[in-house]
C-alpha positions in Angstrom: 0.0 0.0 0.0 1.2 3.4 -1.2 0.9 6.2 1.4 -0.5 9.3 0.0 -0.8 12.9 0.7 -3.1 15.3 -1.6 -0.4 18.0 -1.8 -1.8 20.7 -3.5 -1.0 22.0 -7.1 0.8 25.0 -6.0 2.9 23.3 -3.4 4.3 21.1 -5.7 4.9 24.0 -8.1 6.5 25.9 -5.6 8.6 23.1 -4.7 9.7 22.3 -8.2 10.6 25.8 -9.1 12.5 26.7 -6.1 14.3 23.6 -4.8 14.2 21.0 -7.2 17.8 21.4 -7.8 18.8 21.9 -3.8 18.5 18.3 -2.7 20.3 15.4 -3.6 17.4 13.0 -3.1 14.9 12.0 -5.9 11.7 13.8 -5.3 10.3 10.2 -4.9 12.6 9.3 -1.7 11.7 13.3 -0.4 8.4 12.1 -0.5 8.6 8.4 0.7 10.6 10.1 4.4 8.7 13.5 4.5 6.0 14.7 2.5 3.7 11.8 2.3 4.5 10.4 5.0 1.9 10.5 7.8 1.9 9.1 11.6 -0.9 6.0 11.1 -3.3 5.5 13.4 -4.6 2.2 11.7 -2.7 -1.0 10.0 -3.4 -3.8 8.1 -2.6 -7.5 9.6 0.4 -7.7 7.5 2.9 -8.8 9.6 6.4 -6.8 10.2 9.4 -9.3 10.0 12.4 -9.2 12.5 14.4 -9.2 9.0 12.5 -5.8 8.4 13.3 -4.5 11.2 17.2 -5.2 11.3 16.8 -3.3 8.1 15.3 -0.4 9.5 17.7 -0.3 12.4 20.9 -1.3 10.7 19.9 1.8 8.5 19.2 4.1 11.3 22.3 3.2 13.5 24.9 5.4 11.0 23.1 8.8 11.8 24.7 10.6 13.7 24.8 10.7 18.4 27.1 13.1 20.1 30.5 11.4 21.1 29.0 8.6 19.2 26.9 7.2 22.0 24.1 5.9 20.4 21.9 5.1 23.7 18.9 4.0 22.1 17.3 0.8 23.0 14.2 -1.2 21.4 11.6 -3.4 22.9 10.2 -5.5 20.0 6.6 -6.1 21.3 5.4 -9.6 19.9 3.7 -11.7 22.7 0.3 -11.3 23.6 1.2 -10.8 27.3 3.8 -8.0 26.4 1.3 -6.5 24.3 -1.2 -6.4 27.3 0.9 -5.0 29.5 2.2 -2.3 27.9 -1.5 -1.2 26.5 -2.1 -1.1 30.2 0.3 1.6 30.5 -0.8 4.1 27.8 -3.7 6.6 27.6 -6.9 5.9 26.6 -6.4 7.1 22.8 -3.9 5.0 22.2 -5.2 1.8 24.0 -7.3 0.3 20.8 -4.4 1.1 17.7 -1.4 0.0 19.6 -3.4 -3.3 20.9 -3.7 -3.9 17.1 -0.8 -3.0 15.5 1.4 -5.5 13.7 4.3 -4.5 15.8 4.5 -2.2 18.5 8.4 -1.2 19.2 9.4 0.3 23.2 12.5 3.3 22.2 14.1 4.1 25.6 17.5 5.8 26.7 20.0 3.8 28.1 21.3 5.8 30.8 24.7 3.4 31.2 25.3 4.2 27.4 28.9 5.4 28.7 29.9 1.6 29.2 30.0 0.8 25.9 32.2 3.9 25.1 35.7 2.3 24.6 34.1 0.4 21.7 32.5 2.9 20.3 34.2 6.3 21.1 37.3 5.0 20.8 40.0 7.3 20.1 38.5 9.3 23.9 39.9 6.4 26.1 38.6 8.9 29.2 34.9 9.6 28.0 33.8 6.8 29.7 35.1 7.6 33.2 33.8 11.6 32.3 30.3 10.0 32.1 30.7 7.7 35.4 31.6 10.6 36.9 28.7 12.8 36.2 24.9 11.5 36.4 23.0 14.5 35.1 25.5 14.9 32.4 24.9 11.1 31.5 21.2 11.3 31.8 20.7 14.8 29.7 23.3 12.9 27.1 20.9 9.6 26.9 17.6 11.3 26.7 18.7 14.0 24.0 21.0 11.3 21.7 18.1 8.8 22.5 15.3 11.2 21.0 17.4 11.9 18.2 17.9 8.2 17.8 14.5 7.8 17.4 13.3 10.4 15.1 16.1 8.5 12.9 14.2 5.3 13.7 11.2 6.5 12.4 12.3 7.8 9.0 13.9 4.5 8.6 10.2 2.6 8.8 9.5 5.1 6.4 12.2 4.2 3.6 11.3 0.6 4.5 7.7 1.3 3.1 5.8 1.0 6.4 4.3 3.6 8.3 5.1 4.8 11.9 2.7 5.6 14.5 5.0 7.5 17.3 3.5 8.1 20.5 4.0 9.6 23.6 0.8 9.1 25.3 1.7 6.7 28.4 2.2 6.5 31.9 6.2 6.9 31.8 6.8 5.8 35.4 4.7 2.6 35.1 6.1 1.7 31.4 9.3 1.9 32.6 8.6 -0.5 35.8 7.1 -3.3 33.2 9.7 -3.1 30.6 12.8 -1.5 32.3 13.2 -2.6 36.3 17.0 -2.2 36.2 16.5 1.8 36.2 18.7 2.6 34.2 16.4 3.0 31.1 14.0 5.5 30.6 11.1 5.6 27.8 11.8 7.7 24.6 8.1 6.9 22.9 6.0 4.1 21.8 6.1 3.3 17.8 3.6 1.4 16.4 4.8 -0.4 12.8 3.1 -1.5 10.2 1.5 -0.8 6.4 -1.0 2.3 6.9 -4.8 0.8 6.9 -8.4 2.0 6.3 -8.6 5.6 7.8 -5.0 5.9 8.6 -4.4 9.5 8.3 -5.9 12.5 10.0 -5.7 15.4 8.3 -2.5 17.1 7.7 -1.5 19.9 10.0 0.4 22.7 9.0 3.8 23.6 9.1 5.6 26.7 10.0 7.0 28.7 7.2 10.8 29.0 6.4 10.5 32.8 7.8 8.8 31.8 11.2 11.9 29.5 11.7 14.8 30.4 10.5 17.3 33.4 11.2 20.4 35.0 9.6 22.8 36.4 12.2 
């Protein structure tokens, strides 16, 4: 299943006129990650493969983490009893679609991301001990590269052709007791994952203009 947006005549004039020689992606891939893409709020029952998946993640794993940290970590959510439990946990709006979806996937910082530093950040043999050192520092490190970690994640479901259905509707504390009771994880967002189904899209919100953003200084 394709998933569509109705851009409208003059944005895609706009678009072709002014940019259409600024990006180094084909206008197809531009549209496949941004402009048609949509968070779903319904599937199919086409199952998501854990082949698909590495695919998705061995994608997003090369974008970039400060001091290459790279502190997210994913809860594939296939058995019926994990699926209850963490449904349990999130608000009533998201109850029904994430009880449903193909594959549900649990994106949470790893707040002892520094161990794995000597592999990883190599050519630093101290960052490690600089992170032991200091918990805030480690914990405002792992949620920020964590987040970022998982807007990557969800553009790679998109360039694997299935749709994303991010959420941060939940009851953080009690998620985090059912899926991570070591403490040192903490919940990024839910994704649901999947191919969009009947009356998957809301209605497109806007966006704010390049002049409402961006300053020259």
């Amino acid at each position: 299943m394709s998933i569509s947006l109705q851009n409208t005549s003059a944005d895609i004039t706009d678009f072709e006129t002014d940019f259409a020689d600024q990006l180094a992606l084909s206008r197809e891939a531009q549209d496949l990650l941004f402009r048609e893409a949509r968070t779903a709020n319904t599937f199919t029952d086409e199952p998501v493969s854990d082949q698909q998946v590495k695919a998705i993640y061995d994608l997003a794993k090369w974008a970039p983490t400060s001091m290459n940290n790279q502190p997210l970590r994913i809860v594939l959510v296939r058995s019926p009893a994990a699926r209850d439990k963490l449904v349990r946990t999130l608000g009533d709006g998201n109850k029904a679609k994430t009880a449903a979806a193909p594959l549900v996937a649990i994106l949470a910082a790893d707040h002892a991301f520094h161990e794995k530093l000597p592999r990883t950040f190599p050519h630093f043999p101290g960052a490690r001990d600089l992170f032991a050192a200091n918990d805030a520092m480690r914990a405002q490190s792992a949620d920020l590269n964590a987040a970022l970690q998982a807007a990557y994640f969800i553009l790679a479901v998109r360039a694997a052709g299935l749709a994303a259905g991010p959420m941060t509707g939940y009851d953080a504390a009690a998620l985090n007791d059912a899926f991570f009771g070591d403490g040192e994880h903490k919940v990024v967002a839910v994704v649901n994952i999947g191919k969009p189904g009947e009356g998957a899209w809301m209605d497109r919100l806007p966006r704010l203009d390049y002049d409402e953003v961006v300053t020259t200084v």
